[in-house]
Phi, psi and omega in degrees: 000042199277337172277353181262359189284305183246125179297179156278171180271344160293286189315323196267354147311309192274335186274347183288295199310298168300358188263326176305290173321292179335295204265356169259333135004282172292350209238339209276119161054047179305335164307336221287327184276158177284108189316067165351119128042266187308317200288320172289342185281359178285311198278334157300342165241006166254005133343298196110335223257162192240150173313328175280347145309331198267320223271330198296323198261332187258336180281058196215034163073020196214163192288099161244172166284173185291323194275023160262010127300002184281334187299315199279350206226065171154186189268133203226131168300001197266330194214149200250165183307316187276337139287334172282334134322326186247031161244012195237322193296303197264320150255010166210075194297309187298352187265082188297156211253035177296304181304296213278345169290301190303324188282352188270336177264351162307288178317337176315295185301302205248358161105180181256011176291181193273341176306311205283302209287317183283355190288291182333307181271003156279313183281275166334332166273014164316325190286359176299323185319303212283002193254354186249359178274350161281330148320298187285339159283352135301293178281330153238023162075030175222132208294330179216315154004250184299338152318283183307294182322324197288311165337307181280333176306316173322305164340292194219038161277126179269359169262031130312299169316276211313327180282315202278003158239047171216156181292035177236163159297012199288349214268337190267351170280323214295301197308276221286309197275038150261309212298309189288326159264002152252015161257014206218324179264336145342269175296321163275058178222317185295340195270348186266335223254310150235162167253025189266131181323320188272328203274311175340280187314310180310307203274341201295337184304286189297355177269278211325301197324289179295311176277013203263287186325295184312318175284316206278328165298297174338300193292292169344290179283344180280320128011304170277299174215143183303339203286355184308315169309332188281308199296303184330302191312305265236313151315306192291317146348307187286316191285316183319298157338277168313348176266002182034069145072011181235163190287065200265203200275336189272348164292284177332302152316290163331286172343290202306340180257341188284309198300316183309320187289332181294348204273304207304316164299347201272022186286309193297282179345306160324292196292302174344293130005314192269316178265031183268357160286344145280336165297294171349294195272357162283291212312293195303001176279328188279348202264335172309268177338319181256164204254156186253139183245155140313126181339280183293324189274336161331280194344293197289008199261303181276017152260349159281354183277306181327331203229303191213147218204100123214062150074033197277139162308172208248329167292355212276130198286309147333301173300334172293318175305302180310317186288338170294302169282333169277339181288309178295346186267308187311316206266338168292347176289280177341293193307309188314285212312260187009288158271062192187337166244215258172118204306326182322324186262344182276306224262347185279299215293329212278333153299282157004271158335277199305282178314324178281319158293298145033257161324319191293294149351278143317340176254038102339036168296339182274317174159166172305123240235082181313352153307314203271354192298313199304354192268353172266032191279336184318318215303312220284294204291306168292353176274317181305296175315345190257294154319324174277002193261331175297315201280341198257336176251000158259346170308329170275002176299133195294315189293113191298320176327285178318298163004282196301330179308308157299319176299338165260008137319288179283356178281309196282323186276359182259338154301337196264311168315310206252001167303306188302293174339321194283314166312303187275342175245016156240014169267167199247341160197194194206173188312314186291359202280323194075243139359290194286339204310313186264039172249028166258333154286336187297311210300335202269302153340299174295311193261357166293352211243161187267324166223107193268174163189110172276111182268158211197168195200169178249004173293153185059221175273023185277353190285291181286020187256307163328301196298304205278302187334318204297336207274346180282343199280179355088120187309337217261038181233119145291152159237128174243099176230122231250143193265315204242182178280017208298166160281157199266135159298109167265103200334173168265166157105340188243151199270322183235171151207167234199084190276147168254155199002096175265180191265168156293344170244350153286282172358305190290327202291325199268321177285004179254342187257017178234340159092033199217159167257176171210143202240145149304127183219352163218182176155132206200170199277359167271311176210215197210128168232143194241159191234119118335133191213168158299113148296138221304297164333322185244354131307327188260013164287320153299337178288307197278346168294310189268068101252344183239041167256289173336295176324310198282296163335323193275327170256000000 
């Protein structure tokens, strides 16, 4: 790869120009998409505050406005730091409290808006650049070439974007497990590199340091997220391998600093542990809750969302093309790398890719559970990397045909990358909302009306569906929100009303004690929303009273 040492100065024009693009991306209309379902129950545990808390006060059978949820969705003089760690402890054991300690003193600082909060995983994935460019110099040892490309994939990748703006931790797990695999390919590429004792003893400071890097990142990322045991597993895989099964001195080692990271984790773990059998029945409550994709059409659907994303249906005629041309460009990359490198370096990305997903996979008998999607990001990360290593050594092909070919390859996926970005950071909402997906339409319903009032319950997915609607809704939307199913007394006084996902027999229960229909006015494979109205009868009975008002007014 002696041709691969120095970009040319267009390429490094272009990768500064995408890096560029990349990083105004991440920063351009962070508000703009609908604060989702998952990212307020993000802003509820850096709150302090516990669900059944939220539920005794705001769910309590009375007319309140949207800014009495604001207590609950951000950092608050009423509850500390040591609660939102120890309510995370107890209702969300799985969630681990790294993301949510740094966002409660972010939020401390910038305030509680949806700007202040995504701002945070906007900054952090600055940290990707410089972490993934030490990664492809571990792995093929060239100052830019292949660095830079994966940069700029990166860059103005839109399931990148889609991370680097949502309130969740996924984007900062993306940061430790760069940190954690190129410190790890660090040291063994220093400990493979001589066998003389003294070139050793010399080297031994910097092996302690880089594996000091190696625990502490390790610790770091489980810390962010539990699937981090998996990236983990997937390391050890590789140093097993590469020692072809013996118990050498860098096996040891290893072992030996993962059990420290793992020792460092282990306060958390412990509650986890302790709570695992409630962890079990919230998982089958989200897996009850959530909606399921088919296995295989998932997959390929999220490796063309890597390069290119604009929010295409899963029926869309198009998206079969697309999905088509990226499978084929993803699986000749693997094969290139595969014959083109070195086992060492194929066989890392190819445990990367492989091992985290794995489990999701196999456990998909129903179909892929789209909660779970964000867990493929290692994989979303060894794909990249592997197209950019293919796009950076065929841009150099000695064959000018080929050359050129790649080269207008790689011009389309970096056109296709920055469309989506473009698409994607002016739409109001997107594939990853889930839930949450249609509630810029509901909200547009709803604030068309002059005194609206929405009624609600906490079952299922409506406690966070509430949650997410207030930030779209309108000062002049009332919420009447109810702990049980019972009927609600509905004030005088509002021009609409508006149930969001009733069951069919509370819904029938409210048009019978009240003499009223209810008409559909959205409606998607998560919930519903319904409008009370005058049934045809006591409409037109209201008609014939105000004609024979009228009448009379006349004589």
């Amino acid at each position: 790869m002696r041709h691969l040492k120095f970009a040319p100065s267009w390429l490094r024009f272009l990768i500064i120009f995408l890096l560029t693009m990349g990083i105004l991306f991440r920063f351009f209309n962070l508000n703009s998409k609908v604060y989702c379902h998952d990212e307020t129950y993000t802003s509820l545990r850096i709150s302090g505050y516990r669900t059944t808390e939220v539920k005794q006060q705001i769910f309590n059978n009375r007319v309140i406005t949207k800014e009495s949820f604001a207590q609950f969705q951000g950092a608050n003089q009423q509850k500390s730091l040591n609660d939102t760690i120890m309510n995370l402890a107890k209702e969300d054991p799985y969630h681990p409290p790294l993301y949510y300690i740094i966002a409660r003193l972010w939020m401390n600082i910038f305030g509680n808006s949806v700007t202040a909060i995504r701002s945070l995983s906007a900054c952090i994935s600055l940290l990707v650049f410089p972490c993934v460019y030490w990664l492809c110099r571990e792995l093929f040892n060239v100052p830019l070439s292949v660095p830079g490309v994966a940069i700029a994939l990166i860059a103005i990748s839109p399931i990148q974007l889609v991370y680097a703006q949502e309130a969740q931790e996924y984007i900062l797990w993306l940061v430790t497990i760069l940190l954690s695999s190129a410190s790890l390919l660090r040291v063994m590429r220093l400990e493979s590199q001589d066998k003389d004792e003294a070139v050793k003893e010399q080297k031994r400071p910097d092996l302690f340091a880089i594996w000091s890097i190696y625990a502490v990142t390790l610790a770091i990322s489980l810390y962010t997220c539990l699937w981090s045991a998996f990236v983990a597993l997937a390391h050890g895989i590789y140093v097993t391998i590469t020692a072809k099964f013996k118990f050498t001195e860098t096996v040891r080692t290893y072992l030996l600093v993962s059990l420290v990271g793992f020792l460092a984790f282990m306060p958390w773990i412990t509650i986890v542990m302790g709570d695992f059998f409630q962890f079990l029945l919230s998982a089958d409550k989200a897996r009850i809750q959530s909606s399921f994709m088919p296995t295989f059409p998932f997959l390929l659907m999220q490796l063309s969302r890597i390069f290119f994303d604009i929010d295409l249906k899963l029926d869309n005629p198009l998206n079969y093309l697309i999905t088509a041309l990226f499978l084929i460009l993803v699986g000749y990359s693997i094969c290139f790398l595969c014959l083109t490198t070195n086992y060492k370096v194929w066989f890392f990305i190819i445990t990367l890719i492989v091992v985290p997903a794995l489990p999701l996979i196999l456990s998909s008998a129903d179909g892929i559970q789209l909660s779970t999607e964000p867990y493929f990001v290692p994989s979303y990360l060894g794909i990249q990397v592997t197209v950019a290593y293919l796009l950076a050594t065929q841009i150099y092909n000695e064959s000018v045909p080929r050359r050129s070919i790649w080269q207008i390859i790689m011009t389309l996926v970096i056109i296709g990358g920055l469309i989506s970005s473009k698409v994607s950071s002016q739409a109001e909402t997107w594939w990853n909302k889930g839930t949450s997906y249609g509630n810029p339409q509901v909200a547009q319903v709803i604030n068309q009306t002059s005194s609206p009032l929405l009624i609600s319950d906490a079952l299922g997915n409506n406690y966070g569906n509430v949650l997410s609607l207030s930030y779209l809704l309108e000062p002049k939307v009332r919420f009447l929100l109810i702990n049980n199913p019972k009927t609600p007394t509905i004030p005088n006084g509002f021009t609409d009303v508006f149930l969001l996902n009733p069951s069919d027999t509370w819904r029938e229960t409210i048009e019978k004690n009240y003499k009223l229909k209810t008409d559909i006015v959205y409606s998607d494979q998560y919930y519903s929303v319904w409008k009370l109205a005058k049934s045809p009868k006591l409409r037109r009975r209201n008609i014939s009273i105000n004609k024979a008002r009228s009448d009379r007014e006349l004589f």
